[in-house]
Residue, then its C-alpha position, 0 to 999 in steps of 0.5 A: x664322683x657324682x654324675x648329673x642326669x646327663x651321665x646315666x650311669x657310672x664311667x667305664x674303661x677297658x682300653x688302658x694304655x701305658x705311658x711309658x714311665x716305668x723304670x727298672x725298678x718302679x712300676x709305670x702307670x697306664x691310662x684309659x679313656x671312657x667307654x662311654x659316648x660323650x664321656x670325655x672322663x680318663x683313669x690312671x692307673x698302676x701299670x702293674x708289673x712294668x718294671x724292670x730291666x730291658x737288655x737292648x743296648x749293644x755297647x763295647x765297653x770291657x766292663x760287659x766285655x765276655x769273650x776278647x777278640x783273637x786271630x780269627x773270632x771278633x769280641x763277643x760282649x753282654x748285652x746291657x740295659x740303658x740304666x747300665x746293668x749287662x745282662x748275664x744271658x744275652x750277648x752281640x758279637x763285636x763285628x770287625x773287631x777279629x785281630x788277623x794274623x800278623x806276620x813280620x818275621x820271616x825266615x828263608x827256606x833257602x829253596x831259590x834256583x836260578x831263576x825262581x825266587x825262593x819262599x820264606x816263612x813267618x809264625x803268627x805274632x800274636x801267638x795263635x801258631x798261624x804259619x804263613x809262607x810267601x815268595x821270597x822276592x829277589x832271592x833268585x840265585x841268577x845264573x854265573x857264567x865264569x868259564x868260557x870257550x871259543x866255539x870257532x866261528x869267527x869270520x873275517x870283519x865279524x867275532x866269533x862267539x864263545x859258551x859257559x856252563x852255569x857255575x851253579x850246575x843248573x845245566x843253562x848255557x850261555x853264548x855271548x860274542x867272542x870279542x876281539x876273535x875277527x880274522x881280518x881281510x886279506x885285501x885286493x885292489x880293484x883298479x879304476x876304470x876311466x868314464x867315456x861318452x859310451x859307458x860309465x866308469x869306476x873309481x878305484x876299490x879294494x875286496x877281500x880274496x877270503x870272503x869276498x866282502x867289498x872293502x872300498x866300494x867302487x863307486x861309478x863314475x857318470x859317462x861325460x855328459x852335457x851340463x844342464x843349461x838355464x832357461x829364461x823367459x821373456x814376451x815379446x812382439x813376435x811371441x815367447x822369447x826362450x833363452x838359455x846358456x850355451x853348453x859346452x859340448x853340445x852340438x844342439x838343443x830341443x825346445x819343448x813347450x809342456x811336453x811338445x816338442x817345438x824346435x829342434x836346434x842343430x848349431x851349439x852356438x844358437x842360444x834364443x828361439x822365439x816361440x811365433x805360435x802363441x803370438x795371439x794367446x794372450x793371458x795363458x800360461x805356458x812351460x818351456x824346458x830345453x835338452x842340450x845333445x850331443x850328436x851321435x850319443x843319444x844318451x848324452x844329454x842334460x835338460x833344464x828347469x822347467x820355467x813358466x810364463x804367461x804370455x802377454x801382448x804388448x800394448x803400445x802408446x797412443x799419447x804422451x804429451x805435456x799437457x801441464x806443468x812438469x807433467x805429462x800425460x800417457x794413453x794407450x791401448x788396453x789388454x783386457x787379460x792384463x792385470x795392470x800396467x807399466x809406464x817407465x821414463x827416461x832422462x839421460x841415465x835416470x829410469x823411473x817406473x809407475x805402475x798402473x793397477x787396473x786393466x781398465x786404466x789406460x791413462x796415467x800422468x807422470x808427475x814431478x818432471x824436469x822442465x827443460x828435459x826430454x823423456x822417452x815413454x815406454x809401457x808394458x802390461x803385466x799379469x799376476x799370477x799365482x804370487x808371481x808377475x809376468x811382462x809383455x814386451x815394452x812397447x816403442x818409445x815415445x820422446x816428449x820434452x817438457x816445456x812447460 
C-alpha cells in the first residue's frame, strides 16, 4: 500500500479484537483499527488458536447421559458442546429428576388394640430396600361387650344399668341401661279438695308410697272468683261516660282513671258512671279500668282491660237551614283540639253521615235530599289519635223540612 504525504508513516495495530467466527475446528479472525490519529485503515487477521470446543451446553438427552437417576440422587449427565460433542470431564446434575421412594404394597403388622390403629409396612417398589412403616387406619380392633350383668339399681319409673368386661381382655368396661329393669309405682290416691271464696282447692291426684313421686299432679283449683267485666267508653255532655257488664256475684265496683281511684260503687246492679272532672279537658286522653269485689273477701276480685279515650267536647248546631234545592246548609261551633267533624241526618228510618276533615271547617251543605222530607241534623267532633278515632257526643237535633 502507498501512503500519501499525509500519512508519514506506515499503519500500526495493537488492539486487535476477535469477531466471533471461529468454530470448533477452524481458527476465527480478528480485527484492529489503526494506532494512528486520522488513520481510518483496519487489519484482519487469523486469530490464532480460537478453534475448538466450548462445553457450556446442559442438555438431558441419554446420549450424554452418565449416571441415571435412583431413589435418592438426580441424574448426572456430561456437559456438551453447541456442535453437539459431550464432553468427557465436565458434568451437571439433572436437578429434581431423583425417583422418591414409592411404596404401594403394604402389609399389617397385626399390632392394633382396642382403640389404637395398628401399623403396616411397605418395602420401596423400585428396588433400593427402602421400608416405609405407616398407620394402619381403621384397623383398631374396638372394644366388644357381649357379657352383661345387673348392677341393681333400677328404681321405680327409671331402668336400672348393667356392665361387661371387654371380650378382647383390654380390661375396659362399659355401662349401659338395663332396659326393661324399672319396678313400677305402687300407687295411692290423693283425694279432691272443693274450692271456696277463702282458699283454693284441688283436683283429684294419685303418688307413689315407695318413692313418693307425684303421678297425677293435683292441680289448684282458683278460689270462686268474679268474672272480669267489659269496659266501654263514650264522651258525653257532662264528662267521660264508662260503662261495663254487670258481674255476677259482685256486690260492687271501682272506677279507676290511670291508677287513681275516682269512685267507689257499693250496689252490683249500677253498671255506668260519669266521669264530671274532665268535662272541660277537652283533646286529652284518658284510661279507665273497673275491678269488680265482692264484699267481705278482699281477694275476690277481677279487673278489667284498661280502655282508652280522648275527651272531646260537644259542639252544637248553630244553623241548618234549606237554603237551595234539595240542600241544606249546617253551621256550627268549632272545637279547636278536634280533628274534623261529623254531620249525620235522618229521615224516617234512613241514618246518613258525612264527615267534615278539618277543625277549621264549620260549615257543610248536605246534598241529594228528598224535597217534601223533614231531617234531623245532628254533629259531633271527632279526633284521631294514634291510628284510632274518638267522638264528642252527638250534639241536639235540629229538624228542617226541605221545601225547595
Amino acid at each position: 500500500m502507498r501512503w500519501g504525504k499525509r500519512n508519514s508513516g506506515k499503519p500500526s495495530f495493537t488492539n486487535y479484537v476477535s469477531n466471533g467466527d471461529a468454530t470448533c475446528t477452524a481458527d476465527g479472525t480478528k480485527t484492529a483499527k489503526c494506532d494512528r490519529d486520522g488513520c481510518s485503515v483496519t487489519d484482519t487477521v487469523t486469530d490464532e488458536g480460537s478453534a475448538g470446543h466450548h462445553f457450556t451446553e446442559e442438555v438431558k438427552d441419554s446420549k450424554y447421559l452418565k449416571t441415571a437417576a435412583d431413589c435418592t440422587n438426580d441424574a448426572v449427565y456430561y456437559k456438551s458442546c453447541k456442535c453437539g460433542e459431550a464432553s468427557v470431564t465436565e458434568t451437571f446434575k439433572a436437578a429434581g429428576t431423583a425417583l422418591g421412594h414409592k411404596y404401594t404394597n403394604y402389609v399389617s403388622n397385626d399390632d392394633a388394640a382396642c382403640t389404637a390403629d395398628g401399623t403396616k409396612t411397605a418395602v420401596c417398589d423400585n428396588g433400593c430396600g427402602a421400608k416405609d412403616t405407616v398407620t394402619d387406619t381403621g384397623s383398631a380392633l374396638g372394644h366388644s361387650f357381649t357379657n352383661y350383668v345387673s348392677n341393681g339399681d333400677a328404681a321405680c319409673t327409671a331402668d336400672g344399668t348393667k356392665t361387661a368386661v371387654c371380650d378382647n381382655g383390654c380390661g375396659t368396661k362399659n355401662t349401659v341401661t338395663d332396659k326393661g329393669s324399672a319396678k313400677g309405682h305402687t300407687v295411692v290416691t290423693d283425694p279432691a279438695r272443693a274450692a271456696t271464696y277463702q282458699t283454693t282447692g284441688l283436683t283429684e291426684g294419685s303418688h307413689c308410697s315407695v318413692c313418693n313421686a307425684v303421678i297425677k299432679a293435683q292441680e289448684i283449683v282458683a278460689k270462686k272468683t268474679l268474672a272480669k267485666t267489659t269496659v266501654t267508653l263514650s264522651n258525653v255532655s257532662k264528662g267521660v261516660k264508662i260503662s261495663w257488664k254487670k258481674v255476677t256475684g259482685a256486690t260492687g265496683y271501682k272506677i279507676y282513671r290511670g291508677t287513681k281511684l275516682i269512685k267507689t260503687i257499693t250496689k252490683g246492679t249500677t253498671v255506668t258512671y260519669i266521669d264530671t272532672a274532665v268535662k272541660s279537658k277537652n283533646g286529652t286522653k284518658y284510661t279507665y279500668y273497673v275491678v269488680a269485689y265482692a264484699k267481705n273477701v278482699s281477694t275476690n276480685k277481677s279487673t278489667s282491660t284498661k280502655k282508652t279515650i280522648c275527651r272531646l267536647t260537644g259542639v252544637s248546631i248553630k244553623t241548618a237551614k234549606n237554603t237551595a234545592s234539595k240542600k241544606i246548609t249546617v253551621t256550627y261551633g268549632k272545637n279547636s283540639k278536634a280533628s274534623g267533624y261529623q254531620i249525620r241526618y235522618v229521615t224516617g228510618s234512613t241514618t246518613k253521615k258525612v264527615t267534615v276533615t278539618k277543625a277549621s271547617t264549620v260549615k257543610k251543605v248536605l246534598t241529594k235530599l228528598t224535597k217534601g222530607k223533614t231531617y234531623k241534623v245532628s254533629v259531633r267532633a271527632y279526633k284521631k289519635v294514634s291510628g284510632k278515632t274518638y267522638y264528642s257526643a252527638w250534639s241536639a237535633a235540629k229538624s228542617v223540612k226541605v221545601k225547595k
